[in-house]
Structure formats: structure tokens, C-alpha cells
PDB file of N, CA, C and O in Angstrom:
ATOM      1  N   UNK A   1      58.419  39.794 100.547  1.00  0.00           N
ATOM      2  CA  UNK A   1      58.433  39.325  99.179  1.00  0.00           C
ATOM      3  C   UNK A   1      59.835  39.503  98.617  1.00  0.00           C
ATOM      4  O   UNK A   1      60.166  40.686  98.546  1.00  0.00           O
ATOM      5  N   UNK A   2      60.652  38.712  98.242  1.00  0.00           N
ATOM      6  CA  UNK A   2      61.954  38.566  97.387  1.00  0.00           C
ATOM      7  C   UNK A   2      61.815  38.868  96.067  1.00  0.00           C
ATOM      8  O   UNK A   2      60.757  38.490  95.564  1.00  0.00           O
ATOM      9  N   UNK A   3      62.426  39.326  95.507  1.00  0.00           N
ATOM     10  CA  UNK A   3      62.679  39.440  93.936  1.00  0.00           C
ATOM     11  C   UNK A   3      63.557  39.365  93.197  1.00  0.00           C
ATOM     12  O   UNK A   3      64.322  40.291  93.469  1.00  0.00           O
ATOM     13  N   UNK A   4      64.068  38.585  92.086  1.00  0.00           N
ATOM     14  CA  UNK A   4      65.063  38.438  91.552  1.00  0.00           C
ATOM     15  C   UNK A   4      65.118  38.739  90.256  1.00  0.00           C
ATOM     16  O   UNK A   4      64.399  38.161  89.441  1.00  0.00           O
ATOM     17  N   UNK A   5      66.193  39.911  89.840  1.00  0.00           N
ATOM     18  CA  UNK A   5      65.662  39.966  87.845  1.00  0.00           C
ATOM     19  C   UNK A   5      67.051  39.763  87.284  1.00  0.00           C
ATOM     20  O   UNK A   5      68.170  40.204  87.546  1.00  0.00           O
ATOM     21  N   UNK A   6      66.616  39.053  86.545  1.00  0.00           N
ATOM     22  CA  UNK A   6      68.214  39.497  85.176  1.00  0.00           C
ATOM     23  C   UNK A   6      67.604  39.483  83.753  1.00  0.00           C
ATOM     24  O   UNK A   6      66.624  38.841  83.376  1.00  0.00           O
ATOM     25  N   UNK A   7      68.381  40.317  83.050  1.00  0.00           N
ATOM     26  CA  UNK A   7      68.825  41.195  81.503  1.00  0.00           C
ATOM     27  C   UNK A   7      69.519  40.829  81.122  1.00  0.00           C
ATOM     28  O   UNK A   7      70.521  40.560  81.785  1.00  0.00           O
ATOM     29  N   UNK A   8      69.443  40.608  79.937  1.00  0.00           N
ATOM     30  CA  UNK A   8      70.923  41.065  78.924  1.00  0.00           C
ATOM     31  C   UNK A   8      70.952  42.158  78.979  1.00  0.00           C
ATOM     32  O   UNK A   8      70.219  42.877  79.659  1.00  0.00           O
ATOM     33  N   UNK A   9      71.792  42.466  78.282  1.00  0.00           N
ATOM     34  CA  UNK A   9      72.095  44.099  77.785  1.00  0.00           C
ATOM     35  C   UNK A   9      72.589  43.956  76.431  1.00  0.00           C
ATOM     36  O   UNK A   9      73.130  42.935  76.009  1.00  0.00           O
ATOM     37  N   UNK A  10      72.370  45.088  75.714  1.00  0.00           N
ATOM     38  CA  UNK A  10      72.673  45.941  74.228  1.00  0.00           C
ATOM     39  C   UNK A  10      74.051  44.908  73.664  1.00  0.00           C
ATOM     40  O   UNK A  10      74.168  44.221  72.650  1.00  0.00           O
ATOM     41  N   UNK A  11      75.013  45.173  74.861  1.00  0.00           N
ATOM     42  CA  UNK A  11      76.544  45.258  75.151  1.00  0.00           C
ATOM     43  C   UNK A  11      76.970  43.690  75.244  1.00  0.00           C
ATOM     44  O   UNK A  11      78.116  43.387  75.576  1.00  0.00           O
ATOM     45  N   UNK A  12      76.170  42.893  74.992  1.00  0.00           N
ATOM     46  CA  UNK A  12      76.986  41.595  75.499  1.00  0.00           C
ATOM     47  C   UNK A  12      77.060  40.955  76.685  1.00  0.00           C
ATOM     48  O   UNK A  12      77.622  39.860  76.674  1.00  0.00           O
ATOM     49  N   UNK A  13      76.496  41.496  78.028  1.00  0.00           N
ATOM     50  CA  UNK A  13      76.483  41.267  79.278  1.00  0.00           C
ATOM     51  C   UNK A  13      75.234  41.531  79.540  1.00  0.00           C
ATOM     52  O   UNK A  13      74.336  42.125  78.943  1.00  0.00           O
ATOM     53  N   UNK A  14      75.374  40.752  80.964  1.00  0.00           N
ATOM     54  CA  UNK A  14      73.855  40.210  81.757  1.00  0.00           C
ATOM     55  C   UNK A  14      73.525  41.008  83.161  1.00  0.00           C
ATOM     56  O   UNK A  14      74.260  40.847  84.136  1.00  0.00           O
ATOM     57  N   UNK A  15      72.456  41.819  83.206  1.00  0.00           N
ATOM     58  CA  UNK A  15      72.637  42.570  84.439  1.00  0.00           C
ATOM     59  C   UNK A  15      71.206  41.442  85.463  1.00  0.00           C
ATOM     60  O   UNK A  15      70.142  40.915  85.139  1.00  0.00           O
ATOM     61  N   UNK A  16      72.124  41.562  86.916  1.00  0.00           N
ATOM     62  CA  UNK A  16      70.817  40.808  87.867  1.00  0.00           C
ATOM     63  C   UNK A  16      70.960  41.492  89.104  1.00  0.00           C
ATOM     64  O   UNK A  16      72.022  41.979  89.492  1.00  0.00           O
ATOM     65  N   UNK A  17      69.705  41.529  89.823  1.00  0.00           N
ATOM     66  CA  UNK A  17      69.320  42.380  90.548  1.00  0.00           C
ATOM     67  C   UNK A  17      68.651  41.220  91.609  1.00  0.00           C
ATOM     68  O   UNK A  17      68.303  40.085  91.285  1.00  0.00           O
ATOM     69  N   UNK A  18      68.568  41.861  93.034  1.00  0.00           N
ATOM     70  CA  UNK A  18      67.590  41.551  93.894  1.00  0.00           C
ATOM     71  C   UNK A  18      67.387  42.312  95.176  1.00  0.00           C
ATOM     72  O   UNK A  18      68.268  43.023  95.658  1.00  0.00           O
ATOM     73  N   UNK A  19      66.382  42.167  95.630  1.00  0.00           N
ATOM     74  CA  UNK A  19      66.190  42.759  97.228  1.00  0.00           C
ATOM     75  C   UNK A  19      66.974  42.363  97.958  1.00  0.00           C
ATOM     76  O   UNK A  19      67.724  41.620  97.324  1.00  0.00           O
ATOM     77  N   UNK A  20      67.365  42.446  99.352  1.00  0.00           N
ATOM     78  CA  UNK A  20      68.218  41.755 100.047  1.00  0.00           C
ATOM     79  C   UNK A  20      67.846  41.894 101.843  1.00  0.00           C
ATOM     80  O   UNK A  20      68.583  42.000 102.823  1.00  0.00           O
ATOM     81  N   UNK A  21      66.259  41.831 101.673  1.00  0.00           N
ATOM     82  CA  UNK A  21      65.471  41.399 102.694  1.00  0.00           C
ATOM     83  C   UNK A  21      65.145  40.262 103.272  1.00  0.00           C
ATOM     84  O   UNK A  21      64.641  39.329 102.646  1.00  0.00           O
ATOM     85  N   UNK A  22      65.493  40.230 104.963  1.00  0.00           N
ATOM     86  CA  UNK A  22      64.802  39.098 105.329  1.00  0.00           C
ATOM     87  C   UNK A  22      64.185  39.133 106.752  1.00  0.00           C
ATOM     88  O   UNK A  22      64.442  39.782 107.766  1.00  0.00           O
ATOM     89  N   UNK A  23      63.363  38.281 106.466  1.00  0.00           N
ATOM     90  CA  UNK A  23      62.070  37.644 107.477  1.00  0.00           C
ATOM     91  C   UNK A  23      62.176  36.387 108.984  1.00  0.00           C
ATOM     92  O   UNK A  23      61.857  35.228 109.253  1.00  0.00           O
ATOM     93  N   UNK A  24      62.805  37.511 109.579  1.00  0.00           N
ATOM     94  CA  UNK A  24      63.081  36.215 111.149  1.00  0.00           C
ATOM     95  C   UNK A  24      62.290  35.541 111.338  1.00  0.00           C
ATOM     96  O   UNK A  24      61.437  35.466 110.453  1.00  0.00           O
ATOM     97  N   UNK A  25      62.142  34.800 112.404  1.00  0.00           N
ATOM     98  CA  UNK A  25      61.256  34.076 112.789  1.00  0.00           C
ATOM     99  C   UNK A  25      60.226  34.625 113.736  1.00  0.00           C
ATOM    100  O   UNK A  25      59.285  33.988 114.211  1.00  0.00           O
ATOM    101  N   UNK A  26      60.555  36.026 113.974  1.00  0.00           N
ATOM    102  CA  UNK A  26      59.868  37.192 115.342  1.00  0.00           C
ATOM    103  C   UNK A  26      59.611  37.457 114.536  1.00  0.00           C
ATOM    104  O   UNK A  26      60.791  37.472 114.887  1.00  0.00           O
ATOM    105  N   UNK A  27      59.245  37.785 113.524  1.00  0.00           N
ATOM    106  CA  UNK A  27      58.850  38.953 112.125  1.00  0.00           C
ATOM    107  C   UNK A  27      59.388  39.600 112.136  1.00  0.00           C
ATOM    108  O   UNK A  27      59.121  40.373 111.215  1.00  0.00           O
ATOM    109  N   UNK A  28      60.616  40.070 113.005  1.00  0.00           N
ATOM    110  CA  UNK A  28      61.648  41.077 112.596  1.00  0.00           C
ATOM    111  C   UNK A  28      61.778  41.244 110.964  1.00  0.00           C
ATOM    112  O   UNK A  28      61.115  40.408 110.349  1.00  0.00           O
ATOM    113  N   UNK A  29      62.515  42.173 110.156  1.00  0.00           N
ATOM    114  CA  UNK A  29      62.698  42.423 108.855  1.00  0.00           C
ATOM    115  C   UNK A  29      63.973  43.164 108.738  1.00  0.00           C
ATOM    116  O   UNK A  29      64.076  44.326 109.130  1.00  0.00           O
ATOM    117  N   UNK A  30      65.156  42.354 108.086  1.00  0.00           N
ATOM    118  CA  UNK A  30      66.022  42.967 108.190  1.00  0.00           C
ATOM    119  C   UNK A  30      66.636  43.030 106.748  1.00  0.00           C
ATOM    120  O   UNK A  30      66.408  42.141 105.928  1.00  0.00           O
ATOM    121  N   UNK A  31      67.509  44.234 106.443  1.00  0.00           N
ATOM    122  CA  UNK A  31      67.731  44.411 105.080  1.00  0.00           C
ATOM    123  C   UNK A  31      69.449  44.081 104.932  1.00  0.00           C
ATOM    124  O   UNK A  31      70.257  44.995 104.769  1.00  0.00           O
ATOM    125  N   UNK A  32      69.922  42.367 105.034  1.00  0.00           N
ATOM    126  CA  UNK A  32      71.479  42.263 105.043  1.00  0.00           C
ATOM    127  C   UNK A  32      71.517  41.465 104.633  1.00  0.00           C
ATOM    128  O   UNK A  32      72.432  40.824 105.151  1.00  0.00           O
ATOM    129  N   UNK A  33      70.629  40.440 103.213  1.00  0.00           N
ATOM    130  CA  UNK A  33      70.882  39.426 102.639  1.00  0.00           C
ATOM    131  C   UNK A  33      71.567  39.087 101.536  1.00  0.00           C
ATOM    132  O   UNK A  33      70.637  38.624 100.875  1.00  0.00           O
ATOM    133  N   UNK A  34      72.733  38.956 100.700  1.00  0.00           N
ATOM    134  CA  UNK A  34      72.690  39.024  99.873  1.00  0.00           C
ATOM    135  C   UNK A  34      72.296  37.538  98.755  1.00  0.00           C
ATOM    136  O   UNK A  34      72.877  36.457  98.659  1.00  0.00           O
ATOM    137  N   UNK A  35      71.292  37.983  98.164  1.00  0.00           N
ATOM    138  CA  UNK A  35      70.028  36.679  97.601  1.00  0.00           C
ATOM    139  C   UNK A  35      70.968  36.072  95.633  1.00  0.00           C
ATOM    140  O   UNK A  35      70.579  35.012  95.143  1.00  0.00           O
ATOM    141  N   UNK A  36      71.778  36.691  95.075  1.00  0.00           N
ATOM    142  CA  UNK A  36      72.058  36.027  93.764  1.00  0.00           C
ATOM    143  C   UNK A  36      73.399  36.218  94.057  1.00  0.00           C
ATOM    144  O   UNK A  36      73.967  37.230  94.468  1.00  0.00           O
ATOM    145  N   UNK A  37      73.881  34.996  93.765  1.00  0.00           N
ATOM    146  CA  UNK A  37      75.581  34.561  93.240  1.00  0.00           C
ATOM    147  C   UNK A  37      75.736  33.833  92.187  1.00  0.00           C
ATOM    148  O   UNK A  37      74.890  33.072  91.719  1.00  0.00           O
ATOM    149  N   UNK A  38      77.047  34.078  91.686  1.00  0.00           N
ATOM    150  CA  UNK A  38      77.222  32.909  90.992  1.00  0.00           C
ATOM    151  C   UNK A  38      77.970  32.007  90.848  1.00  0.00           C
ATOM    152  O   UNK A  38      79.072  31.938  91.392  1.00  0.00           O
ATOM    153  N   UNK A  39      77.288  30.822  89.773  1.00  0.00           N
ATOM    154  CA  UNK A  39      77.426  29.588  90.062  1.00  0.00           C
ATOM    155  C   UNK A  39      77.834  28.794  89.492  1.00  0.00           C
ATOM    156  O   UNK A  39      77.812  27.621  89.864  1.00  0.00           O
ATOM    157  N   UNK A  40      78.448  29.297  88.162  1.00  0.00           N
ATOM    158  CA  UNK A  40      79.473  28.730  87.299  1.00  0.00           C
ATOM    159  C   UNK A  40      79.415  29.862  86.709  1.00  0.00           C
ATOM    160  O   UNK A  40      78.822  30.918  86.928  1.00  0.00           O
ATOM    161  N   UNK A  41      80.686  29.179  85.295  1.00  0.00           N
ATOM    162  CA  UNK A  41      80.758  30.467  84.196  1.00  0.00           C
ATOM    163  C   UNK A  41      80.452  30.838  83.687  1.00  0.00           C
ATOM    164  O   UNK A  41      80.251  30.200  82.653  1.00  0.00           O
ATOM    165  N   UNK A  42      79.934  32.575  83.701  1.00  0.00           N
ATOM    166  CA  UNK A  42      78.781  33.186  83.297  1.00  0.00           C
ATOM    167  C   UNK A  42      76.964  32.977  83.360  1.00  0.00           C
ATOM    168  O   UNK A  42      76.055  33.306  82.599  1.00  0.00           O
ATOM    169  N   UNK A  43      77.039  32.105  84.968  1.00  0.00           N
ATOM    170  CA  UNK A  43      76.009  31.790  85.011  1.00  0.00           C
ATOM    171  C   UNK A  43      75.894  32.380  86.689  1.00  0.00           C
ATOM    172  O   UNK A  43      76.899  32.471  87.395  1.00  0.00           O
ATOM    173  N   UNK A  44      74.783  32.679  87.077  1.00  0.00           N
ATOM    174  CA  UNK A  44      74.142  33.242  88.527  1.00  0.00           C
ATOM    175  C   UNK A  44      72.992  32.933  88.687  1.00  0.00           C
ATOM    176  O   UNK A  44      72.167  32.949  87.775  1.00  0.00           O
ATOM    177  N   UNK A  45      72.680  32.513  90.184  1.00  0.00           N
ATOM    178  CA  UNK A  45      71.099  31.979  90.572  1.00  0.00           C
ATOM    179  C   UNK A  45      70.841  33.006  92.059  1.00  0.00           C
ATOM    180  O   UNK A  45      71.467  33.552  92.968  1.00  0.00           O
ATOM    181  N   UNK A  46      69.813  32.851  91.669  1.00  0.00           N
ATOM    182  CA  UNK A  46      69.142  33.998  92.938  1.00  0.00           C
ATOM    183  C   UNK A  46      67.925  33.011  93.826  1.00  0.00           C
ATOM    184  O   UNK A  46      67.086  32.238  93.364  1.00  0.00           O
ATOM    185  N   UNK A  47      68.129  33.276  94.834  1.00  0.00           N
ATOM    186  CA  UNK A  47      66.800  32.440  95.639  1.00  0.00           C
ATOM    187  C   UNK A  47      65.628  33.605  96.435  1.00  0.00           C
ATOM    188  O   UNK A  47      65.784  34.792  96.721  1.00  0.00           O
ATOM    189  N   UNK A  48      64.577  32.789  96.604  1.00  0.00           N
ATOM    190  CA  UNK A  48      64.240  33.406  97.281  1.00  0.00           C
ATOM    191  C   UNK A  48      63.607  32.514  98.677  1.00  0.00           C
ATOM    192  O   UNK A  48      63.999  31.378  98.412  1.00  0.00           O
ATOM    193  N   UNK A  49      63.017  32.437  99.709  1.00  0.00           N
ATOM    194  CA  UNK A  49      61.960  31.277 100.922  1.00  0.00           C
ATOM    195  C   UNK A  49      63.474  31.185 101.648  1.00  0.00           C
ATOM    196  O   UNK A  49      64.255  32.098 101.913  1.00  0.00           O
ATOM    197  N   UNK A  50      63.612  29.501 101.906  1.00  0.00           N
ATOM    198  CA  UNK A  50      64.376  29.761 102.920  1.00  0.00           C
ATOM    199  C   UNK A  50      65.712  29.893 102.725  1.00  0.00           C
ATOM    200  O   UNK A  50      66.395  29.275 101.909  1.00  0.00           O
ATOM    201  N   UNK A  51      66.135  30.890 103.659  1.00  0.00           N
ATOM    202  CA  UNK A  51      67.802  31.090 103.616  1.00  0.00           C
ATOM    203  C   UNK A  51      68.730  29.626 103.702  1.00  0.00           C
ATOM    204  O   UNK A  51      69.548  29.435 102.802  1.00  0.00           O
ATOM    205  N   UNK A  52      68.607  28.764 104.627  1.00  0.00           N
ATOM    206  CA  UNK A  52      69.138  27.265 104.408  1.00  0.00           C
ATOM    207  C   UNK A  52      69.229  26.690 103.076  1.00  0.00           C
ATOM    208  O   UNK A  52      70.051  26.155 102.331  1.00  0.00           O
ATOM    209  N   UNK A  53      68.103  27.016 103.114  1.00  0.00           N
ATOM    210  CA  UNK A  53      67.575  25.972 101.582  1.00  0.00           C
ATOM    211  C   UNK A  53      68.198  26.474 100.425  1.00  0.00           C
ATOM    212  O   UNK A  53      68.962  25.848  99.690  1.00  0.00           O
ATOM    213  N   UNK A  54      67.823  27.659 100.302  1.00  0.00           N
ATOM    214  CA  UNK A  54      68.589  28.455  99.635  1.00  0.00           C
ATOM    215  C   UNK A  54      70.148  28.146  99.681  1.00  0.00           C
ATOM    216  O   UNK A  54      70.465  27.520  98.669  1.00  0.00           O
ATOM    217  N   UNK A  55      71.005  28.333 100.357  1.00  0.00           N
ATOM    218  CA  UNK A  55      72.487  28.372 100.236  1.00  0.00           C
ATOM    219  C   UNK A  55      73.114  27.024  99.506  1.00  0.00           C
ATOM    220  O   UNK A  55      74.015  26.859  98.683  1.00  0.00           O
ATOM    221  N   UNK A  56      72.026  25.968 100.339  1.00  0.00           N
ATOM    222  CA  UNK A  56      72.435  24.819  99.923  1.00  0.00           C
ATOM    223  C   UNK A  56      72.042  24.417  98.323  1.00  0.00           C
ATOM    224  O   UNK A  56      72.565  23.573  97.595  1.00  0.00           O
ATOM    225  N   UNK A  57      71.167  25.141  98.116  1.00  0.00           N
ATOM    226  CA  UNK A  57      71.029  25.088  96.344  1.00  0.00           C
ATOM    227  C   UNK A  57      71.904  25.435  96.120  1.00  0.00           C
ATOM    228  O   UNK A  57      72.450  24.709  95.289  1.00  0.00           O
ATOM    229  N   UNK A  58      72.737  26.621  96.536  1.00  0.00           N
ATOM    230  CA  UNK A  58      73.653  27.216  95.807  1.00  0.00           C
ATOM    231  C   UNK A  58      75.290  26.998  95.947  1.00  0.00           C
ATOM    232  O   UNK A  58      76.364  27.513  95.636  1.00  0.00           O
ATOM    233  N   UNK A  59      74.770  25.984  96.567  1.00  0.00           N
ATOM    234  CA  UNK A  59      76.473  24.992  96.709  1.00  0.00           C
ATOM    235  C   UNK A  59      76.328  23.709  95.927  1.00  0.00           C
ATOM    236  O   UNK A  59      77.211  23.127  95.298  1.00  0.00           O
ATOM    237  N   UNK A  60      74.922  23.330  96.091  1.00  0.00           N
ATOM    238  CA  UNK A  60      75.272  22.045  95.001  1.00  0.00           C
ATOM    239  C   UNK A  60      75.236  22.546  93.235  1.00  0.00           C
ATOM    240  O   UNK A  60      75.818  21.764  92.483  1.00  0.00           O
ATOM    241  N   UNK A  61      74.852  23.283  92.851  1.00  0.00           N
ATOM    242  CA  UNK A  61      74.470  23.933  91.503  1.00  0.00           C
ATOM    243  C   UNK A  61      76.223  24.458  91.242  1.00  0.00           C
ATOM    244  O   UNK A  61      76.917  24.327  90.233  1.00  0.00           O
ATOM    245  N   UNK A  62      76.546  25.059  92.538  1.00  0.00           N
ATOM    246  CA  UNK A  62      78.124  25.779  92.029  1.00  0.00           C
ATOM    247  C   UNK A  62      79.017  24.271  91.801  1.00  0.00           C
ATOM    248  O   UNK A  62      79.863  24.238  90.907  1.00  0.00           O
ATOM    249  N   UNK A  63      78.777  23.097  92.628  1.00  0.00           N
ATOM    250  CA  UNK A  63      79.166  22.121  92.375  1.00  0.00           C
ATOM    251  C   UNK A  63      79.254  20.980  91.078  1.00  0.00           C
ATOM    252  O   UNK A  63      80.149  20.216  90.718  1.00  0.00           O
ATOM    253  N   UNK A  64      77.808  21.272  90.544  1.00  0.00           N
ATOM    254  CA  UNK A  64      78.154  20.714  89.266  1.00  0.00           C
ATOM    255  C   UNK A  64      78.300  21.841  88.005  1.00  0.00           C
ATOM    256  O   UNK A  64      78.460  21.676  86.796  1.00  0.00           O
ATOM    257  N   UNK A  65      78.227  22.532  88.476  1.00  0.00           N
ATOM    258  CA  UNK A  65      78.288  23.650  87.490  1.00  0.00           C
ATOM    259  C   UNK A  65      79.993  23.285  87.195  1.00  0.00           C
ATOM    260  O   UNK A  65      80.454  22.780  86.172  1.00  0.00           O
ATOM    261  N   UNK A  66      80.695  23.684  88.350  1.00  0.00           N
ATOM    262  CA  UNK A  66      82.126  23.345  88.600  1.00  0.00           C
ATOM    263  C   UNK A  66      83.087  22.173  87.403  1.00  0.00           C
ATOM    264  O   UNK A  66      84.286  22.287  87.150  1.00  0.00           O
ATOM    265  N   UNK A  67      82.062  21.010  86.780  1.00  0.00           N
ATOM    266  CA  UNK A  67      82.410  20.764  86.106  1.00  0.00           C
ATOM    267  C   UNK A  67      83.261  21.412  84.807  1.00  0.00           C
ATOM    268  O   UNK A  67      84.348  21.007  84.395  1.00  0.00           O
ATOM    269  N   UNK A  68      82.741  22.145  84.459  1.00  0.00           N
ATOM    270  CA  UNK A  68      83.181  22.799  83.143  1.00  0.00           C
ATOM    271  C   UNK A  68      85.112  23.215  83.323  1.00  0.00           C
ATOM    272  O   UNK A  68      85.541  23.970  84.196  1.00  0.00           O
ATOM    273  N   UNK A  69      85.779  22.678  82.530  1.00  0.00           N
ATOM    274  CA  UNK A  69      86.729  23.757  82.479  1.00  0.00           C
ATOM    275  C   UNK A  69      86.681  24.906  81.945  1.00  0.00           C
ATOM    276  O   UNK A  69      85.729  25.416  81.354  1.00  0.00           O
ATOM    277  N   UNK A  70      88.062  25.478  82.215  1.00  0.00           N
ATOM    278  CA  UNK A  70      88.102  27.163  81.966  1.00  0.00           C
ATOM    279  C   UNK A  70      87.849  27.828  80.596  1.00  0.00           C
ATOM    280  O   UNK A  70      87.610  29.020  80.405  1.00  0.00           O
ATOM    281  N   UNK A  71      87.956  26.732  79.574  1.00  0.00           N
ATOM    282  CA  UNK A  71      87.700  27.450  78.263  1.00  0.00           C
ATOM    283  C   UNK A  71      86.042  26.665  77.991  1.00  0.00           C
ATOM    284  O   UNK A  71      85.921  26.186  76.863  1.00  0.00           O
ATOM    285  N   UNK A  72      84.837  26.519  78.910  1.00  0.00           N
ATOM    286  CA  UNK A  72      84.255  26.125  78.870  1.00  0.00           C
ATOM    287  C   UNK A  72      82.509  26.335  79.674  1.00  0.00           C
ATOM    288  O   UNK A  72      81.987  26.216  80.782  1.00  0.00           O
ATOM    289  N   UNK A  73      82.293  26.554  78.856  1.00  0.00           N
ATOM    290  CA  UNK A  73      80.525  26.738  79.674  1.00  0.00           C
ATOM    291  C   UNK A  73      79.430  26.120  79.589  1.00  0.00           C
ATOM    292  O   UNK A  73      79.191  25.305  78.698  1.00  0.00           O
ATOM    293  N   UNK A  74      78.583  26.458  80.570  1.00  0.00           N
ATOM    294  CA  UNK A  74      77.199  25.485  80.529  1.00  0.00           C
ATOM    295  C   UNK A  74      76.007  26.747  79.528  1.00  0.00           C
ATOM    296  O   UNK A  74      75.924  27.967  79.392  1.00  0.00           O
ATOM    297  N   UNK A  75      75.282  25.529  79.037  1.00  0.00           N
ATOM    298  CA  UNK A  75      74.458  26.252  77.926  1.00  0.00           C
ATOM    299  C   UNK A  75      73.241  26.353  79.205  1.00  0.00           C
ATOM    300  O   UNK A  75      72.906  25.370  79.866  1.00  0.00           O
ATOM    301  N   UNK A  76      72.502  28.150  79.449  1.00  0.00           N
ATOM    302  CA  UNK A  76      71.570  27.951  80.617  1.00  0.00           C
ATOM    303  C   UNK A  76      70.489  27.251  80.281  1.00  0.00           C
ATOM    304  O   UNK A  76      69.801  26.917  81.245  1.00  0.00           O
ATOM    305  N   UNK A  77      70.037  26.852  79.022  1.00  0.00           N
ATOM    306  CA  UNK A  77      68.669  26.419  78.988  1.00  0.00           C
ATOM    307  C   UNK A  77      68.710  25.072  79.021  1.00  0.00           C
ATOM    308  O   UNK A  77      67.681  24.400  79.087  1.00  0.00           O
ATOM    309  N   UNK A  78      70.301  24.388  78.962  1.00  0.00           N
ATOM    310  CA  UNK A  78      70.256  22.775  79.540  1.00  0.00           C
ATOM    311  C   UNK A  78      70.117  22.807  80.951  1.00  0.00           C
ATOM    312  O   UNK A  78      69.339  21.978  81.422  1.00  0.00           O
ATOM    313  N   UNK A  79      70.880  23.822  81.981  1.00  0.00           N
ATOM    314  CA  UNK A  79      70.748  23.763  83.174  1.00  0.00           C
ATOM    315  C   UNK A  79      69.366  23.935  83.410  1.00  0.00           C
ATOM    316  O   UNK A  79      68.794  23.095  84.104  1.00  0.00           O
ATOM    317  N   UNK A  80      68.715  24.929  82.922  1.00  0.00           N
ATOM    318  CA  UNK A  80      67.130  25.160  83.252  1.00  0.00           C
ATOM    319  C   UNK A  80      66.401  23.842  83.095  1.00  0.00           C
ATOM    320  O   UNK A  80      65.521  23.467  83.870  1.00  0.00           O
ATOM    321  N   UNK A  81      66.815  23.182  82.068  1.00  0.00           N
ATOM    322  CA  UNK A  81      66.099  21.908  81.808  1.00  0.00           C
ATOM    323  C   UNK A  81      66.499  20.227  83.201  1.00  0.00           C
ATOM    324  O   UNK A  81      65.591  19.586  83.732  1.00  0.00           O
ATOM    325  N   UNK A  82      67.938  19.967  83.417  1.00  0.00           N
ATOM    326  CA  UNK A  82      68.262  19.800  84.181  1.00  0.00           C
ATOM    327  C   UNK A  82      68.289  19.992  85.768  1.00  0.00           C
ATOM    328  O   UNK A  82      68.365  19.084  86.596  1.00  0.00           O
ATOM    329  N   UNK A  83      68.242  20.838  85.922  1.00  0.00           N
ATOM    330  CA  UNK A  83      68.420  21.194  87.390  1.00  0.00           C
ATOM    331  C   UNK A  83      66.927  20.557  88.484  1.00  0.00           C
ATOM    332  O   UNK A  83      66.807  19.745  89.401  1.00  0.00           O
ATOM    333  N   UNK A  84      65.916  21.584  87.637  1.00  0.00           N
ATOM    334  CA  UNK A  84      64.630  20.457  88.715  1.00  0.00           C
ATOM    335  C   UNK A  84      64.281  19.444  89.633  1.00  0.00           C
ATOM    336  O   UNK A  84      63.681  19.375  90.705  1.00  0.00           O
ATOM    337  N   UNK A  85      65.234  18.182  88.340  1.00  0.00           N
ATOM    338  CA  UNK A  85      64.998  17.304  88.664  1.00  0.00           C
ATOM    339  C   UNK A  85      66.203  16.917  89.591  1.00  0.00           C
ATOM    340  O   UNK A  85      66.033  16.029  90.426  1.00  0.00           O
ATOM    341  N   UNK A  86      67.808  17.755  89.438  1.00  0.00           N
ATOM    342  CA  UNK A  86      68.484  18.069  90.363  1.00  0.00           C
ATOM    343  C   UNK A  86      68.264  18.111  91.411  1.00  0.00           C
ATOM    344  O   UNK A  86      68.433  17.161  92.175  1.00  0.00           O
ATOM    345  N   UNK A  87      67.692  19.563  91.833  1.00  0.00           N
ATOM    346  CA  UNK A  87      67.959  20.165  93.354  1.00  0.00           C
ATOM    347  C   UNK A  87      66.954  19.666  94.038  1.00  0.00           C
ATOM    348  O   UNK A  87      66.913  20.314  95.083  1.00  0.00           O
ATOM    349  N   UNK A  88      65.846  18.615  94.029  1.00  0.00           N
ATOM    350  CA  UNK A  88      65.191  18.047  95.591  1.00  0.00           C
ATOM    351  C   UNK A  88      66.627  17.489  95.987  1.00  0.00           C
ATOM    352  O   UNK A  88      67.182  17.712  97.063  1.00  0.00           O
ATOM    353  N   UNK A  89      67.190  16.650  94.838  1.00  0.00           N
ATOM    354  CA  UNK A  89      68.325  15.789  95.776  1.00  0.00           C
ATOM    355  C   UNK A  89      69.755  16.637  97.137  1.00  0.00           C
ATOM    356  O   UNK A  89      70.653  16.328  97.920  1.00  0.00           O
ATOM    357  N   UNK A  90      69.000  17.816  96.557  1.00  0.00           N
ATOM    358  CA  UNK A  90      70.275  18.562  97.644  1.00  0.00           C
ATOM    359  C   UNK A  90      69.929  18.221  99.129  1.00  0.00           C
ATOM    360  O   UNK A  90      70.734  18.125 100.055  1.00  0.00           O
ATOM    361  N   UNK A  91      68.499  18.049  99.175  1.00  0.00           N
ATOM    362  CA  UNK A  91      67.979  17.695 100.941  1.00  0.00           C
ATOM    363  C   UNK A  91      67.528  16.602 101.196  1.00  0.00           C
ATOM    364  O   UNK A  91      67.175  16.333 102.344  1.00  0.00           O
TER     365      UNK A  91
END
């Protein structure tokens, strides 16, 4: 089971967390994944299922995220709204 959390904090900043377990294809279980990065500015996504699938979300998302210039950010609840219908197109 994967888990991914994030917070604000008191302070102005966002704390995120996850396990960093994974599931071979032997059922081996190994603990060397690391599951949240981020993916524009001031923004981070965490996955969890498959590791492929996963990465590749997280190259196309850093990709349009990438848009923004430097004095510039994405509002998350447009990306939340956006993205859905986004990321089938990554595969």
C-alpha cells in the first residue's frame, strides 16, 4: 500500500510525505522508491501503482507545469481541475 500526504503549515510552507516501498513482480518488497517530486513552482505530485506509469506522469505534468515563468505560478486547484483530463494522454 503507498501513501502520499501533504500540509500546509502555521509558517507559510507545505510539508509532503510518502512511503518509499515497492512491489516486484516476485513479490519481493523493497524499501528504495522515492514516490513525490516536484513539478513546477511550488507545486509536487506523488504517485502511487505503477512505477512506469508513474514517472511518466511525472514528466509530462513537470512539462506543462514548465510553462510558467520564474516570477510565476500555477494556481493548484486549476491544475487539479485540468490535469485528469490531461494525463490518459501521457500513454
Amino acid at each position: 500500500m503507498t501513501w502520499v500526504v501533504g500540509a500546509p503549515t502555521m509558517f507559510g510552507y507545505g510539508i509532503g510525505i510518502s512511503d518509499v516501498r515497492v512491489t516486484l513482480e516476485d513479490g519481493s518488497q523493497h524499501d528504495c522508491l522515492q514516490k513525490m517530486y516536484p513539478v513546477g513552482r511550488f507545486m509536487a505530485m506523488g504517485f502511487a501503482g505503477s512505477v512506469r506509469i508513474g514517472f511518466a506522469m511525472l514528466e509530462e505534468l513537470s512539462s506543462l507545469l514548465g510553462a510558467a515563468g520564474e516570477d510565476q505560478m500555477w494556481n493548484p486547484n486549476d491544475v487539479a481541475e485540468w490535469w485528469p483530463e490531461d494525463a490518459p494522454l501521457t500513454f
